[in-house]
C-alpha positions, -999 to 999 in steps of 0.1 A, spaced: 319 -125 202 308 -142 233 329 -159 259 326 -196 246 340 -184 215 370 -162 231 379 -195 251 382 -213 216 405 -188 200 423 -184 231 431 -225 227 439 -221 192 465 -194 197 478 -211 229 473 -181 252 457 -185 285 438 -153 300 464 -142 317 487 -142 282 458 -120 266 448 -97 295 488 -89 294 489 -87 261 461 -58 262 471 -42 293 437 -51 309 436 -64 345 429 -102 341 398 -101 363 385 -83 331 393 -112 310 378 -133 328 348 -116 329 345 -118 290 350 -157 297 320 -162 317 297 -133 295 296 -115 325 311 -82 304 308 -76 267 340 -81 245 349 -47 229 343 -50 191 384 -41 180 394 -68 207 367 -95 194 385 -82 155 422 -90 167 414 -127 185 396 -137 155 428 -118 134 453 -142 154 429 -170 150 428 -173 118 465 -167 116 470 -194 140 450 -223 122 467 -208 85 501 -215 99 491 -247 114 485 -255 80 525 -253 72 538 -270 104 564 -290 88 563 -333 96 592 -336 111 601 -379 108 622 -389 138 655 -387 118 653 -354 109 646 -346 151 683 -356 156 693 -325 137 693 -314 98 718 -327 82 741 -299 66 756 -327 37 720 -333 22 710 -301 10 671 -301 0 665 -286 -38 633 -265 -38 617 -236 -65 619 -206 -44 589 -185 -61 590 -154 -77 576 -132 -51 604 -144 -28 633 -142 -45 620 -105 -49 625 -97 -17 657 -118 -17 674 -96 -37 659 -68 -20 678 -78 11 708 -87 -4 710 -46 -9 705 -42 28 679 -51 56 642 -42 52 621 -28 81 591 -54 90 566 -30 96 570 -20 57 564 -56 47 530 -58 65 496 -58 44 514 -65 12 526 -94 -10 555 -99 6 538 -111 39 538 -148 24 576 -140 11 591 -131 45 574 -162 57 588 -181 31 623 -170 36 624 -171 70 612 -210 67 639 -218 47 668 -201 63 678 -176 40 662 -144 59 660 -137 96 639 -113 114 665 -89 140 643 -65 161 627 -45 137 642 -55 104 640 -87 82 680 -94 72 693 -117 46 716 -149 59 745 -163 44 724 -188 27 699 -161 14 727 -141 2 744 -172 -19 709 -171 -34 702 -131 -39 731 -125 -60 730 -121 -100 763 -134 -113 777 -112 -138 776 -122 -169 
């Protein structure tokens, strides 16, 4: 990676050098080096910018349209019908038994479920653990039958 290009994903994740030299405990003199080529870019921090990166411009993908009524506040009285996919409701019901560590959620499927639920209200990320909300839980449960 060569400065032009850490300058580029430092715009598409929004950080400034300052954000990233904190971020890796570097001095941001260092940072700035990389910048201007003046220094090489280690290889593992050239691997995590382009990591963020890309996860940047996939989630930029899903930024919602918000139309200008919808900015005065989501209106509780017009609840919006969706599928919630398989993969989600999963982990739903998962949490319905109790919360669910993040760090066990990373590098599998359920990545794209806690996103998913999160989105839509019905999970919610406290410190270290994704928890189910009220609305999740309405959801998670299996009526007996």
């Amino acid at each position: 990676m060569y400065g032009k290009r850490l300058g580029i994903c430092l715009k598409t994740i929004k950080w400034g050098p300052a954000t990233l030299a904190e971020g890796l405990n570097v001095e941001p003199e260092l940072v700035e080096k990389w910048l201007s080529d003046r220094s090489d870019i280690p290889m593992a921090v050239s691997a995590w910018i382009e990591a963020l990166t890309f996860t940047h411009e996939a989630s930029d993908l899903m930024r919602p349209d918000i139309s200008k009524s919808d900015r005065q506040g989501l209106r509780a009285d017009r609840p919006m019908l969706e599928h919630i996919p398989v993969y989600s409701y999963s982990l739903l019901r998962d949490l319905n038994q109790g919360a669910v560590p993040i760090t066990s959620l990373y590098g599998t499927d359920n990545e794209a479920a806690v996103a998913f639920l999160i989105s839509r209200g019905l999970a919610d990320r406290t410190d270290d653990k994704l928890v189910i909300t009220t609305a999740g839980r309405s959801l998670g449960e299996i009526a007996a039958s």
